[in-house]
C-alpha positions as CSV (number, residue, x, y, z in Angstrom):
1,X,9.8,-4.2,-21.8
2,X,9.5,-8.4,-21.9
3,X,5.5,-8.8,-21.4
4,X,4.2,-11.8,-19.2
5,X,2.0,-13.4,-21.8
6,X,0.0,-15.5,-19.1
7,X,-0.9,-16.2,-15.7
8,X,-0.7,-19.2,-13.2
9,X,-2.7,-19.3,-10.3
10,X,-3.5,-22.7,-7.7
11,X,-7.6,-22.1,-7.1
12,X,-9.4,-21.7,-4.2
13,X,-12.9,-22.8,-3.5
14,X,-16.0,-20.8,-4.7
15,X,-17.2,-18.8,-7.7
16,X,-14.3,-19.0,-10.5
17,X,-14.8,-15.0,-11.5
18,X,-15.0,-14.6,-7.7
19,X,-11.5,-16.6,-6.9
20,X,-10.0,-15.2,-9.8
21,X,-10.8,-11.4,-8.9
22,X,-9.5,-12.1,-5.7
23,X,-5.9,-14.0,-6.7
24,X,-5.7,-11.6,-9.5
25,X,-5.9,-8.0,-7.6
26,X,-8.7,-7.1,-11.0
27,X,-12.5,-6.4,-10.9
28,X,-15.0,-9.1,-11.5
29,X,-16.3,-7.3,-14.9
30,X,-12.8,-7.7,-16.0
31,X,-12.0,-11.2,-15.2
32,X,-15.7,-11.8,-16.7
33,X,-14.4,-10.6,-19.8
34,X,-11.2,-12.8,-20.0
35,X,-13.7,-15.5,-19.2
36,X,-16.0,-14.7,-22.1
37,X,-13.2,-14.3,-24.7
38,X,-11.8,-17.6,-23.8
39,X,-8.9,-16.4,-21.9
40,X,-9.1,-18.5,-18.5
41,X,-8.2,-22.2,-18.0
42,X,-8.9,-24.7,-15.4
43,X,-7.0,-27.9,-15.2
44,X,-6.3,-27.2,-19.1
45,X,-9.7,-26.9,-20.3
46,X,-11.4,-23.6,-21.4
47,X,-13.9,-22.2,-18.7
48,X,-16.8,-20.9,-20.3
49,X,-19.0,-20.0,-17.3
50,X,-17.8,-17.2,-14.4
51,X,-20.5,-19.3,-12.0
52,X,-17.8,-22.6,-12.3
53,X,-17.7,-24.2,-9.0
54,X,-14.0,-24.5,-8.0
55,X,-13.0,-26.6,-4.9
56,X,-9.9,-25.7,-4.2
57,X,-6.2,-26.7,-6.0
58,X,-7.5,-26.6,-9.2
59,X,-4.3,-24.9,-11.7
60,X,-5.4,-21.8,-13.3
61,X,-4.3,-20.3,-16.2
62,X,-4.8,-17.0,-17.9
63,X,-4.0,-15.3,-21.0
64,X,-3.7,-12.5,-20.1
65,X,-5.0,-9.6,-22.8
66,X,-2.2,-6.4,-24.0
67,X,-2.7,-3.3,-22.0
68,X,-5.9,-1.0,-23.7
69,X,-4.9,2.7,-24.3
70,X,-4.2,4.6,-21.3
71,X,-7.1,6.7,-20.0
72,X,-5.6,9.3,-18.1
73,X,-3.3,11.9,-19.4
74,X,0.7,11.3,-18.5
75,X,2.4,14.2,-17.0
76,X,5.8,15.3,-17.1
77,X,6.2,14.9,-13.0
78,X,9.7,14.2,-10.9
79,X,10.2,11.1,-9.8
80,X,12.4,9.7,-7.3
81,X,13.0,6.0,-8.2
82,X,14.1,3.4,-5.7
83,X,13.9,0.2,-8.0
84,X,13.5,-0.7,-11.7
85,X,13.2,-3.6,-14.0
86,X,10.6,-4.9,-16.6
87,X,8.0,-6.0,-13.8
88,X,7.8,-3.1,-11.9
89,X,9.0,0.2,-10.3
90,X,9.3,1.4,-6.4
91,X,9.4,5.0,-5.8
92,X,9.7,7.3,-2.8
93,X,6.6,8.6,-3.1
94,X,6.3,13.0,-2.0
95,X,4.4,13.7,0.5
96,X,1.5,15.9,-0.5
97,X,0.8,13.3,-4.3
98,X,-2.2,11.7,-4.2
99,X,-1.8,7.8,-5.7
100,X,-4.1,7.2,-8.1
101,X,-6.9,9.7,-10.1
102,X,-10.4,9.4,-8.1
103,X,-13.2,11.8,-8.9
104,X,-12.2,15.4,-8.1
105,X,-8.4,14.5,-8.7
106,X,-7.5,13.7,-12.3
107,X,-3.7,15.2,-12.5
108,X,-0.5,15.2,-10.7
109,X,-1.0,11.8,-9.3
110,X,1.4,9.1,-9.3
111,X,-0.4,7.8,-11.9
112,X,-0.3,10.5,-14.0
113,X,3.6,10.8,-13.2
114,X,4.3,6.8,-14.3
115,X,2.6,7.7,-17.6
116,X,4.4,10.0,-18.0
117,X,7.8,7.8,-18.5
118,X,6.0,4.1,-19.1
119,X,3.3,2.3,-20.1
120,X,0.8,0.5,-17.0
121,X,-1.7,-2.1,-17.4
122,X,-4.5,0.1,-17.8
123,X,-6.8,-2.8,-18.9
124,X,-7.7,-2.6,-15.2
125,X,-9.5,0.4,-16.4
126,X,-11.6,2.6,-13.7
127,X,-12.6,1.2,-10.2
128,X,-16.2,0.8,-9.2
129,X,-15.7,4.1,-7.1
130,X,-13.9,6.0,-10.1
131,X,-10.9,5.8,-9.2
132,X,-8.1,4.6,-11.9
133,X,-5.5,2.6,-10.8
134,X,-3.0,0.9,-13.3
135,X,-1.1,-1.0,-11.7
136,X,-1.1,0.2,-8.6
137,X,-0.8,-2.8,-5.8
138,X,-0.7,-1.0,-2.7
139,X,-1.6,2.8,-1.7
140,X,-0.2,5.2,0.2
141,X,-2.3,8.4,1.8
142,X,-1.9,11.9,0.1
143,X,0.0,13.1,3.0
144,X,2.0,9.8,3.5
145,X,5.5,9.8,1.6
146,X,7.8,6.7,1.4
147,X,8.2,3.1,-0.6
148,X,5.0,2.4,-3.4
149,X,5.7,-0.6,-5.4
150,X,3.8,0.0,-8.8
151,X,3.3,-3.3,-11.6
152,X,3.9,-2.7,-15.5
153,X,1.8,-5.9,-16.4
154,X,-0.9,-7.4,-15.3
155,X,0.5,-10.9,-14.7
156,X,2.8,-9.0,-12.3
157,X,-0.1,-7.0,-10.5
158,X,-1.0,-10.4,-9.8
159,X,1.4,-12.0,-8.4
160,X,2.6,-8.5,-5.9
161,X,-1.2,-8.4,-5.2
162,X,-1.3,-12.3,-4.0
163,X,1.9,-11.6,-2.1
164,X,0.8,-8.4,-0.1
165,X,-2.4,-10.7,0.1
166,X,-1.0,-14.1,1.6
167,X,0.9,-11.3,3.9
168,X,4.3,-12.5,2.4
169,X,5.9,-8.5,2.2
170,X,6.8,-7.2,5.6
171,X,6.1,-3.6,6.3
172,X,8.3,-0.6,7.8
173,X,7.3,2.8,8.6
174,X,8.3,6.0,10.6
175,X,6.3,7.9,12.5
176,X,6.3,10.5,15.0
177,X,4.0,9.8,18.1
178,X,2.4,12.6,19.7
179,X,0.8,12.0,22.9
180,X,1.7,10.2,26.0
181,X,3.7,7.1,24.9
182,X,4.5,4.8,27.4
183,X,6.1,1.4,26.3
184,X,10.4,1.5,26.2
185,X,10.1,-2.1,24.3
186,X,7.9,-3.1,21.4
187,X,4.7,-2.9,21.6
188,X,2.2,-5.5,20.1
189,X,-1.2,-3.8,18.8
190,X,-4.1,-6.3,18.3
191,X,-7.1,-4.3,17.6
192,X,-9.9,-4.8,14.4
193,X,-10.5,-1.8,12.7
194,X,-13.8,-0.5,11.0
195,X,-16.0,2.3,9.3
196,X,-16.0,5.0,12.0
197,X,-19.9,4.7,13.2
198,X,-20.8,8.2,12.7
199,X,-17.7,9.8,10.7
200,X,-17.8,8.0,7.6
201,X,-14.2,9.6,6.0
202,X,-12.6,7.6,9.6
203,X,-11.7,4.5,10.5
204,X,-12.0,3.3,14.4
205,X,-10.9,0.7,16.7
206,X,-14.1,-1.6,16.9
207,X,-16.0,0.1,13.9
208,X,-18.3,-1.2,11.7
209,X,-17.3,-3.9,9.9
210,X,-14.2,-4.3,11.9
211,X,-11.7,-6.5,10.7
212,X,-8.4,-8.0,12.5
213,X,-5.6,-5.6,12.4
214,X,-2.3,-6.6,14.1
215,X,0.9,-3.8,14.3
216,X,4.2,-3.9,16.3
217,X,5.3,0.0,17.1
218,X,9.2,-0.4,18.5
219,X,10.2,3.1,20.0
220,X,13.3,4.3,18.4
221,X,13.6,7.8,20.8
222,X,11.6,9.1,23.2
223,X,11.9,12.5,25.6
224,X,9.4,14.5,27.6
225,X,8.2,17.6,25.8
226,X,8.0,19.6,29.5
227,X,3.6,19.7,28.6
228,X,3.4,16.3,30.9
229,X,3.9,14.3,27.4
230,X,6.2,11.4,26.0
231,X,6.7,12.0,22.2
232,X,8.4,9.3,20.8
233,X,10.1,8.2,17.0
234,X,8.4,4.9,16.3
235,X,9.2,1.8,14.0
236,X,5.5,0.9,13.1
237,X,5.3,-2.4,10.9
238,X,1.6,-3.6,10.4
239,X,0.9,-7.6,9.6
240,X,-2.4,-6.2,8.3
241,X,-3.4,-3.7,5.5
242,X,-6.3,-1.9,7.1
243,X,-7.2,1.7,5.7
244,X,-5.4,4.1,8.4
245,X,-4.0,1.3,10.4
246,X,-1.0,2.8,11.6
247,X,-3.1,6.1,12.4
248,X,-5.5,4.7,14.3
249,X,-3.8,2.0,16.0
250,X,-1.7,5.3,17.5
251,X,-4.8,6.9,18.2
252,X,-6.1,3.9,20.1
253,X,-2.5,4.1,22.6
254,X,-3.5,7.4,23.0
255,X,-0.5,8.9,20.8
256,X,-1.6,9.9,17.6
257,X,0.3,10.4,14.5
258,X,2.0,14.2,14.9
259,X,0.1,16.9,12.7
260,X,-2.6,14.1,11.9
261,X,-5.7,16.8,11.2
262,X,-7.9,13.5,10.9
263,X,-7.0,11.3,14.1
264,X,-4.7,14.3,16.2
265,X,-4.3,17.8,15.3
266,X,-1.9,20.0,13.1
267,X,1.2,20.8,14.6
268,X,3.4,23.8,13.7
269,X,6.3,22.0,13.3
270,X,5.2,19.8,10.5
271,X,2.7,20.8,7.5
272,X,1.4,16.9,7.4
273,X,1.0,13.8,9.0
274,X,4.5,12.3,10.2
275,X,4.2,9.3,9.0
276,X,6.9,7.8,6.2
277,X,6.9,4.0,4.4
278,X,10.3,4.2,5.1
279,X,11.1,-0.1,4.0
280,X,9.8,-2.5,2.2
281,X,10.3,-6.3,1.8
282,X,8.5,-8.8,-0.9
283,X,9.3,-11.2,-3.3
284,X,9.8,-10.1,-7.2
285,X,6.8,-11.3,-8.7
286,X,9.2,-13.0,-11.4
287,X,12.6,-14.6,-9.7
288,X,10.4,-15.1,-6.0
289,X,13.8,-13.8,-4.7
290,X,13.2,-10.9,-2.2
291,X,13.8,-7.1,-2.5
292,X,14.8,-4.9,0.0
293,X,13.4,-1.6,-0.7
294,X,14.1,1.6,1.4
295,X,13.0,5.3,1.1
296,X,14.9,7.8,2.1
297,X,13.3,9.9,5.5
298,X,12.3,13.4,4.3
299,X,13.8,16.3,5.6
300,X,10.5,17.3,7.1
301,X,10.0,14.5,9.5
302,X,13.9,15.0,10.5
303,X,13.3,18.6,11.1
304,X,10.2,18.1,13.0
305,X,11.7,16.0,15.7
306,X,14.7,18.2,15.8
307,X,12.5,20.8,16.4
308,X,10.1,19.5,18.9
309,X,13.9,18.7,21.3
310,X,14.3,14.8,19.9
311,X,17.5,13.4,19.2
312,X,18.3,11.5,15.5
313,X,18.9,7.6,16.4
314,X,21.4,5.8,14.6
315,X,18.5,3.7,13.4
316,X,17.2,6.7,11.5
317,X,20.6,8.6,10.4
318,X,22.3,4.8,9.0
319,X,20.7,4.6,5.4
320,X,22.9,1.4,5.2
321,X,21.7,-0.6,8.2
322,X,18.5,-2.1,6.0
């Protein structure tokens, strides 16, 4: 694997360890650290203080330090890979794997799996929560299978972070809606989501803290389920990147995700939320030039429709028509 010696970023205004952190997708206490060992530059001279007033445009450069020795132990765990080169790999993530270790989880992660093949930028080292995520640029939730992009440096982290950031990827998931859905054309969602005010592991329309969250849900089938429902197969592609978004944004039309145990209910026909990142669209954090990733729709979403009376749309059954 070719390393990316260095990093190029165009500066906001504020703090420098604050802008960097943020264009970077890494902690504060890390970028504090390439500050102090004379790693950063602004307009070509060496920063030497984190507090350095930026206004805005300023070119910054960093060198960026070699990976430290991986922390968590790699596992010998299957894989199915979507895409591969020396900046980063896409997989089609199980359902059921939980992304990254956390407290309480410290094997069969995705992390653990990547380990197991390749070496990650683990100079990112553990989150303020515990959690260790090398490389990782984007999550997916346990139960949610589909397209994870993961970085194998840290110059690229940066750069796939800044673009799911500045909202330059674009977003495709399948889901399985199972209340009373109503729309036959796409459907805009504009709704901020928060902190759930009194169920702290939830996320709610209008919670605390709640921040804009935008996603268009296009029905792909649709058919009465004879218990005075409309379940439908939806397209759902968020602009935002809010924890739950999908999930909640389907609660809010009053058609949660199907076997959603947090935001529905289980259903029989499916051991998990039906919900699958099925594409993906960004630029290579290298070229610029844009990759069209696609998962694969596991069988158990397929056989849950089938089984609830739904019919497969050519959308779904065409692997070919990304």
């Amino acid at each position: 694997m070719t390393a990316v010696p260095s990093l190029s970023l165009v500066a906001q205004a504020g703090r420098l360890d604050s802008v960097l952190s943020e264009l970077s997708g890494v902690s504060r206490s890390q970028v504090g650290g390439w500050i102090a060992g004379g790693r950063v530059r602004v307009a070509g001279t060496v920063a030497t203080r984190a507090s350095l007033k930026l206004r805005g445009g300023e070119k910054i450069e960093v060198d960026v330090p070699p990976p430290a020795p991986a922390q968590v132990a790699p596992e010998d765990l299957p894989l199915e890979i979507i895409y591969e080169d020396e900046a980063l790999i896409a997989v089609n993530k199980p359902p059921g794997m939980v992304t990254h270790p956390a407290p309480g989880v410290v094997s069969g992660t995705l992390v653990n799996a990547l380990l197991g093949r390749m070496n990650l930028p683990t100079q990112q080292g553990f989150e303020q929560d515990g959690s260790y995520r090398p490389g990782i640029v984007h999550r997916l939730d346990k139960e949610t299978s589909g397209v994870i992009v993961v970085a194998k440096t840290v110059a690229d982290h940066a750069r796939l972070s800044a673009a799911f950031k500045e909202r330059e990827t674009r977003k495709t998931y399948l889901a399985i809606a199972a209340g009373t859905w109503k729309a036959q054309q796409p459907l805009r969602v504009d709704a901020p989501i928060g902190r759930h005010p009194v169920a702290r592991q939830r996320m709610s329309v209008g919670g605390a803290a709640a921040r804009e969250a935008q996603t268009l849900f296009t029905p792909l089938g649709t058919f009465p389920d004879g218990q005075g429902r409309t379940l439908a197969l939806v397209q759902a592609q968020p602009r935002t990147g809010r924890t739950h978004q999908i999930r909640v944004h389907l609660l809010h039309l009053g058609s949660p995700v199907l076997g959603d145990s947090v935001y529905g209910r289980p259903s029989a026909v499916i051991g998990r939320h039906a919900l699958h990142a099925w594409r993906l669209e960004l630029p290579h954090p290298r070229s610029g030039e844009t990759l069209h990733l696609s998962a694969s729709v596991p069988d158990d979403l397929l056989h849950a429709w089938t089984a609830l009376g739904g019919a497969l749309p050519d959308a779904v059954l065409n692997e070919d028509a990304f």
